[in-house]
Backbone as CSV, one residue per row, in Angstrom:
resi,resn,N_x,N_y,N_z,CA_x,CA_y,CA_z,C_x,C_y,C_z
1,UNK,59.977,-6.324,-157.504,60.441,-6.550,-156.147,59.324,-6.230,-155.161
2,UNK,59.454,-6.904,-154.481,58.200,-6.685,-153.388,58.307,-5.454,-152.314
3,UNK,58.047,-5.008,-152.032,57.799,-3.847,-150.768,56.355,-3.553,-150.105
4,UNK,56.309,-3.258,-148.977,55.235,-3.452,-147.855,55.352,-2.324,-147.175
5,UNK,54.013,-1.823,-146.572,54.176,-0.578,-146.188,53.627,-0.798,-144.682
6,UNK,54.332,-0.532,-144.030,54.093,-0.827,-142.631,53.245,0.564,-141.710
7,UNK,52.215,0.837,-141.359,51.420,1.225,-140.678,51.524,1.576,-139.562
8,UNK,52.165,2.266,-138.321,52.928,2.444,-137.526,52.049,3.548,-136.375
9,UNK,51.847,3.096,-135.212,51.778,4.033,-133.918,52.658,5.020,-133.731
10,UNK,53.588,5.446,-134.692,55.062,6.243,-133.535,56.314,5.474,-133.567
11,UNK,57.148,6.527,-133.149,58.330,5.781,-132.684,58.133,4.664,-131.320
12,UNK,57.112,5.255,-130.341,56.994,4.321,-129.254,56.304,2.755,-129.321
13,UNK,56.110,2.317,-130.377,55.674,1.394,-130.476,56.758,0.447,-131.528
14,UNK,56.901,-0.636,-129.775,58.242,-1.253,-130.152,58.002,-2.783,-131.740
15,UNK,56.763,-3.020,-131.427,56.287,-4.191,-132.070,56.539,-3.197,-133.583
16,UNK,56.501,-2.266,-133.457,56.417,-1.349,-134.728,57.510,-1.501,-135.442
17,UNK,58.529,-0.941,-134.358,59.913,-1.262,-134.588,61.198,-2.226,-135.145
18,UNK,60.657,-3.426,-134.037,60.975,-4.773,-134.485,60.669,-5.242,-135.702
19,UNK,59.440,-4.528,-136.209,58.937,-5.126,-137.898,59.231,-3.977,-138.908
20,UNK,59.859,-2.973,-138.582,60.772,-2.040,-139.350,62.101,-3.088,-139.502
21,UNK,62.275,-3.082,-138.478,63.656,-3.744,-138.229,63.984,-5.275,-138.848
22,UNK,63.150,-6.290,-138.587,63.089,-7.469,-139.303,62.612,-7.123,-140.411
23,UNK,62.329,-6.374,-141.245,61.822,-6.337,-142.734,62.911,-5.752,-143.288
24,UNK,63.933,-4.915,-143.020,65.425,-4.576,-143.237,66.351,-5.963,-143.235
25,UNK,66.448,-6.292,-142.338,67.288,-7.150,-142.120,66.459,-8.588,-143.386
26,UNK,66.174,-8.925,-143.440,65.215,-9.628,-144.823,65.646,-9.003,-145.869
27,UNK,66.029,-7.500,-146.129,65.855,-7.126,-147.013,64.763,-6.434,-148.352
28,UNK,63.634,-6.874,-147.284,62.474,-6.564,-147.939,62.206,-4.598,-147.284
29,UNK,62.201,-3.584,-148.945,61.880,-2.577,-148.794,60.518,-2.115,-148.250
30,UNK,60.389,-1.343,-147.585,59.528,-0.625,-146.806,59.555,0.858,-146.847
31,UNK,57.922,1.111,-146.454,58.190,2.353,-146.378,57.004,2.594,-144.521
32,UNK,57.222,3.450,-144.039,56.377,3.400,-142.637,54.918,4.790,-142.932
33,UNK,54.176,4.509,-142.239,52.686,5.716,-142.349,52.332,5.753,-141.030
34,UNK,52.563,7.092,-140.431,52.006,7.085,-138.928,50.834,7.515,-138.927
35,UNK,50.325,6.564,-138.111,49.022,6.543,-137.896,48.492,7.563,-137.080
36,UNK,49.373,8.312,-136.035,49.225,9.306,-135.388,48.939,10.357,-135.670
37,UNK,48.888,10.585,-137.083,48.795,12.127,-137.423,47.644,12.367,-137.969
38,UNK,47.015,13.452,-137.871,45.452,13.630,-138.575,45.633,13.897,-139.885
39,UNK,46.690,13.998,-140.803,46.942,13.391,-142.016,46.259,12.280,-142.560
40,UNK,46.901,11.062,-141.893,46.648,10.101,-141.754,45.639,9.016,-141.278
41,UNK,44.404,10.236,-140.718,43.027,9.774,-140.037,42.294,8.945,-140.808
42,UNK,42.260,8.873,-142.002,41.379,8.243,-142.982,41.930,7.102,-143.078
43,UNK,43.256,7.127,-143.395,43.898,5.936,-143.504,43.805,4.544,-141.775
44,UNK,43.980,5.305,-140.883,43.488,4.734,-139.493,42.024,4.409,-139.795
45,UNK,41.291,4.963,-139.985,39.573,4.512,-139.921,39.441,3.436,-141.309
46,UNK,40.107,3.147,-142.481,40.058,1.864,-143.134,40.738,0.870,-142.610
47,UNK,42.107,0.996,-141.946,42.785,-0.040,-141.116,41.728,-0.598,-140.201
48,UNK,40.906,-0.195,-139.262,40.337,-0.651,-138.242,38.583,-0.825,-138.763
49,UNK,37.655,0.493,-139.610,36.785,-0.642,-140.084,36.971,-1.290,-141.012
50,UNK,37.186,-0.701,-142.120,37.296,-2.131,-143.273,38.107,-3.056,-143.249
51,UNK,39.455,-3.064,-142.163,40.676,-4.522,-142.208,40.487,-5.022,-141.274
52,UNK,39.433,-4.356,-140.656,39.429,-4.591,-138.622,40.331,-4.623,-137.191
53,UNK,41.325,-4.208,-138.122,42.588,-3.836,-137.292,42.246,-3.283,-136.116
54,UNK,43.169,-3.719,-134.707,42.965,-3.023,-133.989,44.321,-2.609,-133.063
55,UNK,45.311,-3.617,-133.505,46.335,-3.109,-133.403,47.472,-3.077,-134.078
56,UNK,48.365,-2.039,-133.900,49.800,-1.990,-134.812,51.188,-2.799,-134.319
57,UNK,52.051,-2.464,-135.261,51.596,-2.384,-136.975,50.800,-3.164,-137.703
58,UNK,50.443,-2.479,-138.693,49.007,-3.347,-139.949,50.218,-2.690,-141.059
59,UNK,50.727,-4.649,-141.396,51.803,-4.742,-142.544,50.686,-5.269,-143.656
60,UNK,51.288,-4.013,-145.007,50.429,-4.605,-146.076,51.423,-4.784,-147.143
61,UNK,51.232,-5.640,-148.042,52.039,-6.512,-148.991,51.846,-5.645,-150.626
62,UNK,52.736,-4.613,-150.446,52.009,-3.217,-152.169,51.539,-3.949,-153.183
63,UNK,52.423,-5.096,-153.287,51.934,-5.733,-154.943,51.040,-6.689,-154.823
64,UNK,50.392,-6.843,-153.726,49.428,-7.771,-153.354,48.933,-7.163,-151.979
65,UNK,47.857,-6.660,-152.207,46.719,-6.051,-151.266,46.150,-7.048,-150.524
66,UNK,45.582,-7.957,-150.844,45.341,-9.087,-149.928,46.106,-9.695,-148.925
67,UNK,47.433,-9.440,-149.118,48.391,-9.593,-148.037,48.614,-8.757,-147.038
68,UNK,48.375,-9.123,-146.283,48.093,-8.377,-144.742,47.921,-8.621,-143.647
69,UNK,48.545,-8.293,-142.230,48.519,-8.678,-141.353,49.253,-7.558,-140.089
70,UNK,48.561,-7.964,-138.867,48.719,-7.152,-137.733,49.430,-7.290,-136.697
71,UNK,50.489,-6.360,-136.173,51.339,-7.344,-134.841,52.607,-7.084,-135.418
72,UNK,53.564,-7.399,-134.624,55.102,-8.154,-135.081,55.063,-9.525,-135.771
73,UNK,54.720,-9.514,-136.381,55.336,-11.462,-137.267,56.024,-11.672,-138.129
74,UNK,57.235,-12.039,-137.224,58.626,-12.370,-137.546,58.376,-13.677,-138.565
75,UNK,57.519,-14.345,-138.580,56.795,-15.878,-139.249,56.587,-15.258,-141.015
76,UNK,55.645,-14.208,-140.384,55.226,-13.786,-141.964,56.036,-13.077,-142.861
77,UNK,57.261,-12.483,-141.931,58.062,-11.529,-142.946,59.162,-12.652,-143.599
78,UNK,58.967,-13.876,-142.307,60.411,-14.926,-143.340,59.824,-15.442,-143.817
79,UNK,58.639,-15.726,-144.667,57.559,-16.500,-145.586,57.475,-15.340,-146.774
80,UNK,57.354,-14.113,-146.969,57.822,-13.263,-147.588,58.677,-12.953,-148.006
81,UNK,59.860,-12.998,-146.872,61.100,-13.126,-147.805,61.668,-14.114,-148.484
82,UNK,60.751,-15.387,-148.200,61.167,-16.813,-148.935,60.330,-17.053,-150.351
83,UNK,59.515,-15.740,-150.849,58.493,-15.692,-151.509,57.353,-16.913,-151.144
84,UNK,56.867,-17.457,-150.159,56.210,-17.876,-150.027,54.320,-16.726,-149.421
85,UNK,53.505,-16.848,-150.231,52.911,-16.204,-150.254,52.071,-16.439,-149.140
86,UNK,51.237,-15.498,-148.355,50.526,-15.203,-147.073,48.849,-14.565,-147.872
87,UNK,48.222,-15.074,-148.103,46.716,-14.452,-148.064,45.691,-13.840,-147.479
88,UNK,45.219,-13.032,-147.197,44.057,-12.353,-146.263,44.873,-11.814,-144.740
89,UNK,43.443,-11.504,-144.155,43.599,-11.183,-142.514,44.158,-12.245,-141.464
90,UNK,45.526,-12.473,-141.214,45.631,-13.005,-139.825,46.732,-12.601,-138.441
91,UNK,46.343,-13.186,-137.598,46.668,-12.306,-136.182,47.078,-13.880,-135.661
92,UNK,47.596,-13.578,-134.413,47.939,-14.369,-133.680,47.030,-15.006,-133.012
């Protein structure tokens, strides 16, 4: 089964939210990683240099690492939940 781990600013970040929220409602399991915490600093500094991320959420695809992408996209989570597969880095 597929699950994606969504990358997250906080509770205040609504785009965050909405893709908590549309990845439930899909049905597709998740788990969230705040980026806010100095826990989590290392994990922020590969999101942004090595994925080039620069903003959240940075949704990644567990059973497929190459799947990935930044933002709310409501597009990519119903292409996911249709198993239709999404490859590499894209943004709006």
């Amino acid at each position: 089964m597929t699950t994606v781990t969504v990358y997250s600013t906080g509770r205040g970040c609504v785009r965050c939210m909405l893709t908590c929220r549309k990845l439930a409602e899909a049905g597709i399991p998740s788990r969230v990683i705040d980026l806010t915490t100095q826990a989590n600093s290392h994990t922020r500094q590969y999101l942004t240099d090595d994925l080039g991320y620069s903003e959240a959420p940075v949704v990644i695809v567990d059973d497929e690492p190459d799947q990935h992408w930044a933002g709310f996209r409501p597009d990519l989570i119903d292409r996911l939940a249709a198993g239709i597969p999404h490859t590499g880095r894209d943004e709006p």
